[in-house]
Each structure stands twice: as structure tokens, then as C-alpha cells.
C-alpha positions as CSV (number, residue, x, y, z in Angstrom):
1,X,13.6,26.5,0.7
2,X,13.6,25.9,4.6
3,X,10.1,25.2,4.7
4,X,10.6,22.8,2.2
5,X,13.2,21.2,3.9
6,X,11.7,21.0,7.2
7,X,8.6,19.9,5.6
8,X,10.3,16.8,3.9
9,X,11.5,15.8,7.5
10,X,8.4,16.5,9.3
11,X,6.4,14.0,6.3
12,X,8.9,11.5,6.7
13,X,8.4,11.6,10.3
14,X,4.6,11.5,9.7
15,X,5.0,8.6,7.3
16,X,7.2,6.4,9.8
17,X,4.3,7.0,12.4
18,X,1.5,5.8,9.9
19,X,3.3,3.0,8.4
20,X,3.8,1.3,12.0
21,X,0.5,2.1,13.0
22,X,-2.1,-0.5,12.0
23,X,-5.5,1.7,10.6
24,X,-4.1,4.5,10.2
25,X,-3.6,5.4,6.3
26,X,-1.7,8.2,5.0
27,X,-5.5,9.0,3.4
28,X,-6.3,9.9,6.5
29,X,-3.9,12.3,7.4
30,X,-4.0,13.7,4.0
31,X,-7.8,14.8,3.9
32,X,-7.4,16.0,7.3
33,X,-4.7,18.0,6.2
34,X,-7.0,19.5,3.2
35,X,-9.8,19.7,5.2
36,X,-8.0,21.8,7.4
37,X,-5.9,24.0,4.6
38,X,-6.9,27.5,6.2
39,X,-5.0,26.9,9.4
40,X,-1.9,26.1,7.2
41,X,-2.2,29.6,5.4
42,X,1.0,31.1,6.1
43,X,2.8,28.0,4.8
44,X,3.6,27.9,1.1
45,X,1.8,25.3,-0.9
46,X,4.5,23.3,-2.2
47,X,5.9,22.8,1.7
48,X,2.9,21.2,2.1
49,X,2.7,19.0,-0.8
50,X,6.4,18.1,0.1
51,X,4.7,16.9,3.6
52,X,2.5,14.9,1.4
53,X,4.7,13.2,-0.2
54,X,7.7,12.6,2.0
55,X,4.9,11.0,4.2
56,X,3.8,8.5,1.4
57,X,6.7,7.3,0.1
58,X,7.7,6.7,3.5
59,X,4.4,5.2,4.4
60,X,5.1,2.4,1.7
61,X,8.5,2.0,3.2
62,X,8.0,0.9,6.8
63,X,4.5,-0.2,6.2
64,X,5.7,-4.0,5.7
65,X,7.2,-3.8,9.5
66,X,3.7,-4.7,10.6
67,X,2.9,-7.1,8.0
68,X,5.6,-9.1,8.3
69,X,6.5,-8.8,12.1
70,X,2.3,-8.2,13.5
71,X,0.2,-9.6,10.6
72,X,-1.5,-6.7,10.4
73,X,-1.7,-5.4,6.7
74,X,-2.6,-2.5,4.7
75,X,-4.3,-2.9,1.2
76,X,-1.1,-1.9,-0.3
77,X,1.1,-4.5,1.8
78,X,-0.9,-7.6,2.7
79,X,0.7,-9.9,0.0
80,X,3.9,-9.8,1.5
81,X,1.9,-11.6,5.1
82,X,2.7,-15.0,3.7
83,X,6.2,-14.9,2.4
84,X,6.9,-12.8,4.9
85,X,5.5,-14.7,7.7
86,X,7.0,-18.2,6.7
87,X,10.5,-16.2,6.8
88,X,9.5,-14.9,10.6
89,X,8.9,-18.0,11.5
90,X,12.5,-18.9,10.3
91,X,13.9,-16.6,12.1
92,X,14.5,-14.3,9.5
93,X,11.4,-11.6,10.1
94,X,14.1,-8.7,9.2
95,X,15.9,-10.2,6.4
96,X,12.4,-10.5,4.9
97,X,11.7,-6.8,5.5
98,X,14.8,-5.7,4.8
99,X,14.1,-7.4,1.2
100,X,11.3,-5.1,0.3
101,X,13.4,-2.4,1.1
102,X,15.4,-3.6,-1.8
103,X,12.8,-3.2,-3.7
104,X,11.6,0.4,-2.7
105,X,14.7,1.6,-3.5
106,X,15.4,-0.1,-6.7
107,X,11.9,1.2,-7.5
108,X,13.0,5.4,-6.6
109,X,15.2,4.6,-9.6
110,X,12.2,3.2,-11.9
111,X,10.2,6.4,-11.1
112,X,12.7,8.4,-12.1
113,X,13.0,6.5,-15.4
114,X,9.2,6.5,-16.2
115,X,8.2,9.5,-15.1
116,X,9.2,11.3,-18.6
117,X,7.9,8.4,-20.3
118,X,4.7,9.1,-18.5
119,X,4.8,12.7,-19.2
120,X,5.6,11.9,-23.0
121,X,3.1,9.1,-23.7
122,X,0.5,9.0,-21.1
123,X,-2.3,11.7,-22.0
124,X,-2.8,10.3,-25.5
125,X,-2.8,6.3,-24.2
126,X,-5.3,7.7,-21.8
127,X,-7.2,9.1,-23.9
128,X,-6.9,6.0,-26.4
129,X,-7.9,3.7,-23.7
130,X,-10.0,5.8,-21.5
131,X,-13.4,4.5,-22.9
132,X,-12.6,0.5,-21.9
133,X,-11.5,1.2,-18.6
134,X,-13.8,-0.2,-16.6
135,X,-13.1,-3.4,-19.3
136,X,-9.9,-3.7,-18.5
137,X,-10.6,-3.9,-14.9
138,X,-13.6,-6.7,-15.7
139,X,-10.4,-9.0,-17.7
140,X,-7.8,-8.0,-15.1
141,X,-10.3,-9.2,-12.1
142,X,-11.6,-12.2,-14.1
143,X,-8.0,-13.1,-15.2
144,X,-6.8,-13.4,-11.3
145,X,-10.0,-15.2,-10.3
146,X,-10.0,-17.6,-12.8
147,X,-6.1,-18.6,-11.9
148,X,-7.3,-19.8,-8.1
149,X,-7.6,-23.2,-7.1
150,X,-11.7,-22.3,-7.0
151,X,-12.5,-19.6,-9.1
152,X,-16.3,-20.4,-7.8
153,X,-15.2,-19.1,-4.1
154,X,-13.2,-16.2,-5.3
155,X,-16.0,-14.9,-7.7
156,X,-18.2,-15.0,-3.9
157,X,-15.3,-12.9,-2.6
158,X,-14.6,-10.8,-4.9
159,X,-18.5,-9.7,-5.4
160,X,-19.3,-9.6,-1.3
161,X,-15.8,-7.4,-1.3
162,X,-17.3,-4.9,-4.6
163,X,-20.8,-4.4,-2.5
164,X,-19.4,-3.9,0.4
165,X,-17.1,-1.2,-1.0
166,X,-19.7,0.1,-3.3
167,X,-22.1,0.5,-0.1
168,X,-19.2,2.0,2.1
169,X,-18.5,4.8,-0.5
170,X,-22.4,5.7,-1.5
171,X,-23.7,5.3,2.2
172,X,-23.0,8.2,4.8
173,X,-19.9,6.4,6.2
174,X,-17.3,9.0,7.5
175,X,-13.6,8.0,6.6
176,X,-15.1,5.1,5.0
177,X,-11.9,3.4,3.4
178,X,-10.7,3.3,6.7
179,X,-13.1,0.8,8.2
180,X,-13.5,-1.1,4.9
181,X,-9.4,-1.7,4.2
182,X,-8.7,-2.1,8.5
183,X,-11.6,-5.5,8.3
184,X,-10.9,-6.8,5.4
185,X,-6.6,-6.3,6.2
186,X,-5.9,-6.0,9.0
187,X,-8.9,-7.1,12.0
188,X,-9.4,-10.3,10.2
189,X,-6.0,-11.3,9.8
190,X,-5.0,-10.4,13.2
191,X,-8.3,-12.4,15.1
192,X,-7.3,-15.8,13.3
193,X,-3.2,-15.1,15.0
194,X,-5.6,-15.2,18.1
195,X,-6.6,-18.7,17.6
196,X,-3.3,-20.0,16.2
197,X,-1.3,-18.7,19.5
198,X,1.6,-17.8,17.2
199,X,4.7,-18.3,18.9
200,X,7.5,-16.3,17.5
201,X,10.8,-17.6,17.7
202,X,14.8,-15.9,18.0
203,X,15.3,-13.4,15.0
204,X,18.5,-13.5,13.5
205,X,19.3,-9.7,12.2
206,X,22.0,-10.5,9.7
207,X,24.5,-7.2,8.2
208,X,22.5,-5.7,5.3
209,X,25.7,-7.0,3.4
210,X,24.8,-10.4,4.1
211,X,20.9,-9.9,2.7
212,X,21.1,-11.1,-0.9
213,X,19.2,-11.5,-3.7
214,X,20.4,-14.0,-6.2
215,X,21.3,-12.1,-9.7
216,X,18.8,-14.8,-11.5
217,X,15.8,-14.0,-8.6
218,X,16.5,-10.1,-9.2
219,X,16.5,-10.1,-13.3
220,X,12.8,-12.0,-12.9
221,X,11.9,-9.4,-10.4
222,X,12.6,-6.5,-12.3
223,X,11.3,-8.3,-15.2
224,X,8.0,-8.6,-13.4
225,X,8.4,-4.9,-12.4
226,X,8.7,-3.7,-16.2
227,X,5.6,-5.6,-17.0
228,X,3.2,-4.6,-14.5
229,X,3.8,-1.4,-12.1
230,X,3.6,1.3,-15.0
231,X,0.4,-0.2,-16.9
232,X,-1.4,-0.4,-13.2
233,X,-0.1,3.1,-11.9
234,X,-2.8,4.9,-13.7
235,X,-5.9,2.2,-13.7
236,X,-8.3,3.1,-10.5
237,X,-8.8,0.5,-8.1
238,X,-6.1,-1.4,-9.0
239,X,-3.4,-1.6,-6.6
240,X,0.6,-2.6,-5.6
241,X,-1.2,-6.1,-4.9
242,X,-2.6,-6.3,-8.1
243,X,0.8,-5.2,-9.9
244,X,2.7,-7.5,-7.7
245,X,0.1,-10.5,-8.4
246,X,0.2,-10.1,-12.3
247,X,3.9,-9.6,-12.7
248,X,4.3,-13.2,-10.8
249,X,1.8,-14.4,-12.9
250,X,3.9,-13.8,-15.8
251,X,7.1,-14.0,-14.2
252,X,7.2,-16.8,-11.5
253,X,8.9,-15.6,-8.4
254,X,10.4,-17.3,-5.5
255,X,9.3,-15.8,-1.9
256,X,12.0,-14.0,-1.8
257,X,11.8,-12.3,-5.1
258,X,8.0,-12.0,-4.5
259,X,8.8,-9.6,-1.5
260,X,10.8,-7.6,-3.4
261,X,8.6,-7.0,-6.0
262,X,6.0,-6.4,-3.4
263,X,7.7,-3.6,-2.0
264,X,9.0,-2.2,-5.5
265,X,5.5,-2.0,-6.8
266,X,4.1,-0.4,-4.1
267,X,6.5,2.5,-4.3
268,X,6.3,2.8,-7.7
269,X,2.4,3.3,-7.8
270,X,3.1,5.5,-4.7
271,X,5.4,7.6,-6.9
272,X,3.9,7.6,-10.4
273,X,0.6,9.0,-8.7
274,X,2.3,12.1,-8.6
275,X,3.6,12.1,-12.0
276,X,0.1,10.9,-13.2
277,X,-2.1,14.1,-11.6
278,X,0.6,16.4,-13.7
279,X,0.8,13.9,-17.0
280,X,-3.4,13.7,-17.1
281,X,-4.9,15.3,-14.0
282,X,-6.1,12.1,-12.5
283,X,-5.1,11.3,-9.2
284,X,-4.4,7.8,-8.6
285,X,-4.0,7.7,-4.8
286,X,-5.6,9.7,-2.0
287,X,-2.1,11.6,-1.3
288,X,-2.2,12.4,-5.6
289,X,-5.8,14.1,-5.0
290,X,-4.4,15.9,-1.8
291,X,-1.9,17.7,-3.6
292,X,-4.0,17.9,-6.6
293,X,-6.3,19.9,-4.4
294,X,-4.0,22.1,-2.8
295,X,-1.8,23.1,-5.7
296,X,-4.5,22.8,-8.6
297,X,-2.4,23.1,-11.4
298,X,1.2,21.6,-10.9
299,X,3.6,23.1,-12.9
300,X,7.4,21.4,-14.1
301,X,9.0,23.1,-11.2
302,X,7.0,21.7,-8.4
303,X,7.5,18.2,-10.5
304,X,10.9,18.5,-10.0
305,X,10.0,18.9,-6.4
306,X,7.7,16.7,-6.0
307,X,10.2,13.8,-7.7
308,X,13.1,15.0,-5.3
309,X,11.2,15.3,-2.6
310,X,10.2,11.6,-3.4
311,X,13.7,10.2,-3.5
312,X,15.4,11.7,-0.5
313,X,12.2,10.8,1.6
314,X,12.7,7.1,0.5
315,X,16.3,6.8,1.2
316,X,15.5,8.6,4.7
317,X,12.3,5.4,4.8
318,X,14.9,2.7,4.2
319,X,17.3,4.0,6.6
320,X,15.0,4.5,9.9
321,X,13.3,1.1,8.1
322,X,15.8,-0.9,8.8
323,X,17.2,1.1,12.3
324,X,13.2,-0.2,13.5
325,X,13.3,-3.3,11.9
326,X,16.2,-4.3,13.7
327,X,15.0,-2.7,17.4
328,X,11.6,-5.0,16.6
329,X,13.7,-8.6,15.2
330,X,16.0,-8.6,18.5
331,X,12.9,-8.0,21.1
332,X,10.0,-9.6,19.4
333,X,10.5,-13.0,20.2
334,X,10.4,-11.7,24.4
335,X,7.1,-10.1,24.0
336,X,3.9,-12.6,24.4
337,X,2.8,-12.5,21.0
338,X,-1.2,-12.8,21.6
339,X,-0.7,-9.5,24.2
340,X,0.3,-7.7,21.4
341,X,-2.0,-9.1,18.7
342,X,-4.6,-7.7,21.5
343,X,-3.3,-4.4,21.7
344,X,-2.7,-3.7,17.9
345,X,-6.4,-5.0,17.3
346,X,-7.4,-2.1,20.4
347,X,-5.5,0.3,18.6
348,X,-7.2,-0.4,15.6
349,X,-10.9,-0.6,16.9
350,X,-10.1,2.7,18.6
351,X,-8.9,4.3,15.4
352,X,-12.0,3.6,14.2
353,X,-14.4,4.8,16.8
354,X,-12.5,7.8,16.8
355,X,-12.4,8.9,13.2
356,X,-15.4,6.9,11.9
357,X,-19.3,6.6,12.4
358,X,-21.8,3.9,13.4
359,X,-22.1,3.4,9.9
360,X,-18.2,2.9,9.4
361,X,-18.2,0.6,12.9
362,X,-21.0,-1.7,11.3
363,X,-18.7,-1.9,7.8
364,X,-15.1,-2.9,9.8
365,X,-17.5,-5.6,11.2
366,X,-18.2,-6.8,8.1
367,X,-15.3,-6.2,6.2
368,X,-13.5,-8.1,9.4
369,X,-16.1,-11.6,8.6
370,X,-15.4,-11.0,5.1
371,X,-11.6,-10.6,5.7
372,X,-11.9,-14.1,8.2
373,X,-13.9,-16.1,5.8
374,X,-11.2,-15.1,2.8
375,X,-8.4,-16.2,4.5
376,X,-10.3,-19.1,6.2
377,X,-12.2,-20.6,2.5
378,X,-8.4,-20.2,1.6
379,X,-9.2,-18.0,-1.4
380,X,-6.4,-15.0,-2.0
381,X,-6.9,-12.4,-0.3
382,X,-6.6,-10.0,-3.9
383,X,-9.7,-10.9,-4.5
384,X,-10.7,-8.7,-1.4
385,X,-9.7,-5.4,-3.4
386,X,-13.4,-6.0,-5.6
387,X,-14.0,-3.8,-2.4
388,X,-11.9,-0.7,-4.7
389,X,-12.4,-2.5,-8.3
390,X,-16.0,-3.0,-8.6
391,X,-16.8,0.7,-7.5
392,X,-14.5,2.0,-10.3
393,X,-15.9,-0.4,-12.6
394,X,-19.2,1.6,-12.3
395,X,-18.1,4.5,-11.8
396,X,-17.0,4.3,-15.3
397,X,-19.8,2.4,-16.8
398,X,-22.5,4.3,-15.3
């Protein structure tokens, strides 16, 4: 029980050091920490799967600090730049994170909720439905394309993204999600700041109390929620962003509403990974195939765990969350903006060169002009993850 316990601290630790850390992904960590399983044989294998998951949920907790406050993204938090952004430039950067916090924590509850539903119903509608995967993915990619403003220009995208990401994943590229997500994300997003010279004005940090959601704006949120998180929790390659962008699709959101369903959705998928590698023995999410690999067979007990473990890691999350979130509002607007758009893009291209190859330098490049010409042809920048759908789409089909 202790290592347990010190385990769950040490992940959420680990998770509030990768969610502020533009390029680096709990992935990351979590292979290294597989890849690496021997030096960890004194410690029992659920401690480390507790590690692994206090460190995800927390990940999707405090990874919308640098969205919202850098513009630096990760696949699982990049819609919330534009919402988020228009409220920083408000003044009201933390009221906007705070918000998906909301969100995460409403969504500890959903997980709770469907994960015996999951248990109950999802091996036979996977095995119903297994077959016309990779068609579900063709109509849920065709359905967001053909809702743009130019379906023509988000088809280009959307392809350029699915060879590039096919390509990263069947060439010798070492760490390759790494360089393909931190282009098309993060690099790309943070070299157009450059050229705007953001200037970021006096935050106001407001009492949590204060931070409302109107009752109307949280029913269509969790509405939106209901619809989308638990049918996209167990498709591969589709994401929070997807989940988020088809539940405002059905049910139209207002900015703020859209940031909490943001950060509810990616929790939820976060969470329901888990409970997907016991209900079917697919792992959804790098950190599900982590523990997947170290326990092998998961059992109700370390379930129990796992879901536990889950929920006192993401009410840790929202707490330091907020605690940074605050530190970051009340000093941002002294630091010179472009100084540290240039420092988290150095942090980032050092990542890189550090954990990746030539191979993976040569894909953030592209992934970076892929990510620039998205956001510059003004195309949404969902269509990006054909980089993660059209590589599952074959996988299945061939």
C-alpha cells in the first residue's frame, strides 16, 4: 500500500512536469518506463501502473496551461487555443483554464459512471462493430471535412497530415509521435505568435467562486459529453479533439462551454483507456498499452486501483492546476512574450534532438510547414489528426 501511495504522488508529480512542458508526452515517459521495466524489479507492478496513471490524468489536467497561456498545444489540447486565446487576450487566461478544470472534474464522475457500462456492453459492441472500423473513421473524418468553410482545403490537409503520419510510424523514426504531434501542435503554432508579436495584457485571477458556468451552457455541455466521449473512447485514432468537435457539432456550444467540454473529453478518453484494455484488451492510449504491458492481464482488483488511483490523482491535477495557473495569470503579462515563445520553441527543438533521430528531425520540419500552412489556409486544425486516423484506417483495412 505505501508504494502505491507514494507512487500516485510521484505520477502526479510526473504528470504536472509533462503537462507544462511543451513536447514532452506522457507516451514518452511511459515507453521509457517499459523499456526500462528490469531496473524497476523490486517494485510491485501495480505501483507502477499507479505511476502511470496518476501521471495521465494529471497530464490532461495542466496540459491546457500551455495552450491557453503559451499557444503551445498538444494533440489532445489544441482546440481549446482559440477560445482560450480570445479569453487571454481579455484578460481572463485563468478563468479560461480554470474552466476546463470544470470539466476534468465533472468528467472523474462520468468515468466512474461508464466504466461498468463499459465493462457490461463493450466486448460484444466491439465485436459487433469491429469489422467497420476503419468505416467509421472514413464517415467520421468525411463528416468534419465536409462541415468547413472549404472542404476542398481540409481534404489537402487531412491527406498531407495521414501520409505524413503513415510515413512517421512505418519509417525508422525513433519516438516518432513525438516529432509528428510537436510540428503539427505545437512548432507551427508557436512560429506564427512570432510574427504576430503577441502582446499579453493584465490577467485578472478571479475566486474560483466567481468562475461560473451558466446552468443552460453546462446542460449543453454535458449533453455534448453524453453523445460523444464514450463512442470515441474506444475508436483508434480518434481523439479528445475529435470527441469535443462532434459533440459541438451536435450540440452548439458557446466558448466557454466549448472549453469545458474540451477538458471533460479529454479526461474522459484519458480514463476510459484504462477501462477499455480490461473490458476488450485494446489499449486506446500509449499509457493504456503501458500498463497493458506491464501487468498483462488486469484483474477487477487492480481496476479498482487503477479507477481510484484515477480520481484522487485528478482532484490532486485540479488543485496544483489552478495553484500554477494563478502563479502564471499574475506574472505573464511582465514577461516579453516573444522571449518566451523563443524559449519554449528551444525547449521543444531540444526535446527532439534529444529523444528523436534525423529521421524524426526531418518529420517535426514537416509536420511544423504542415502545422503553419493549416492554421495559415485557415482550415481547422482537426483535420491535422489524419496524421493518427489515416494510419488506423489501414491498419484495419489492410
Amino acid at each position: 500500500m505505501l508504494e502505491i501511495i507514494i507512487a500516485l504522488f510521484l505520477g502526479t508529480i510526473a504528470g504536472t512536469f509533462t503537462g507544462l512542458s511543451p513536447g514532452i508526452h506522457i507516451n514518452l515517459v511511459a515507453t521509457i518506463l517499459v523499456s526500462s521495466i528490469g531496473f524497476f524489479a523490486g517494485i510491485p507492478a501495480i505501483a507502477l501502473v499507479v505511476f502511470i496513471v496518476a501521471m495521465s490524468i494529471t497530464h490532461t489536467f495542466l496540459d491546457f496551461i500551455p495552450s491557453i497561456f503559451l499557444g503551445a498545444p498538444e494533440e489532445d489540447s489544441f482546440l481549446s487555443v482559440l477560445p482560450g486565446h480570445e479569453m487571454l487576450r481579455e484578460g481572463k487566461g485563468h478563468e479560461a483554464y480554470v474552466i476546463t478544470i470544470y470539466g476534468s472534474l465533472i468528467a472523474l464522475i462520468l468515468i466512474l459512471i461508464f466504466s461498468p457500462l463499459y465493462i457490461l456492453f463493450l466486448p460484444n459492441i466491439f465485436t459487433a462493430v469491429k469489422t467497420i472500423i476503419p468505416f467509421i473513421l472514413i464517415f467520421i473524418s468525411l463528416y468534419l471535412i465536409f462541415r468547413e468553410k472549404s472542404p476542398f482545403v481540409s481534404i489537402i490537409t487531412f491527406s498531407l497530415a495521414g501520409i505524413l503520419g503513415f510515413l512517421s510510424f512505418n519509417l525508422p523514426v525513433k519516438e516518432p509521435l513525438m516529432p509528428l504531434l510537436s510540428g503539427l501542435f505545437g512548432l507551427s503554432a508557436l512560429i506564427l505568435s512570432l510574427k504576430s508579436k503577441s502582446q499579453i495584457r493584465n490577467q485578472q485571477v478571479p475566486k474560483i467562486k466567481e468562475i461560473k458556468l451558466e446552468k443552460k451552457t453546462f446542460l449543453k455541455s454535458i449533453g455534448a459529453i453524453l453523445i460523444s466521449s464514450p463512442f470515441c473512447a474506444f475508436l483508434p485514432g480518434i481523439g479528445s479533439g475529435h470527441a469535443a468537435t462532434i459533440g459541438s457539432e451536435i450540440i452548439q456550444q458557446d466558448r466557454k462551454g466549448f472549453l469545458f467540454l474540451v477538458g471533460a473529453t479529454n479526461t474522459i478518453i484519458m480514463g476510459l483507456s484504462f477501462v477499455t484494455v480490461f473490458a476488450i484488451s485494446k489499449a486506446r492510449s500509449g499509457s493504456a498499452a503501458a500498463i497493458q504491458d506491464i501487468l498483462q492481464t488486469i484483474t477487477s482488483n487492480d481496476l479498482i486501483i487503477i479507477l481510484t488511483a484515477t480520481v484522487i490523482s485528478g482532484i490532486l491535477a485540479a488543485i496544483i492546476g489552478i495553484k500554477i495557473s494563478k502563479f502564471v495569470a499574475n506574472r505573464i503579462s511582465n514577461i516579453n512574450y516573444t522571449y518566451l515563445t523563443l524559449a519554449t520553441i528551444a525547449i521543444i527543438l531540444s526535446i527532439n534532438v534529444a529523444f528523436s533521430n534525423w529521421l524524426g528531425i526531418l518529420v517535426l520540419l514537416t509536420s511544423t510547414a504542415l502545422g503553419i500552412f493549416t492554421i495559415q489556409s485557415e482550415s481547422r486544425r482537426i483535420d491535422m489528426m489524419g496524421a493518427l486516423i489515416i494510419p488506423a484506417i489501414l491498419y484495419y483495412l489492410l
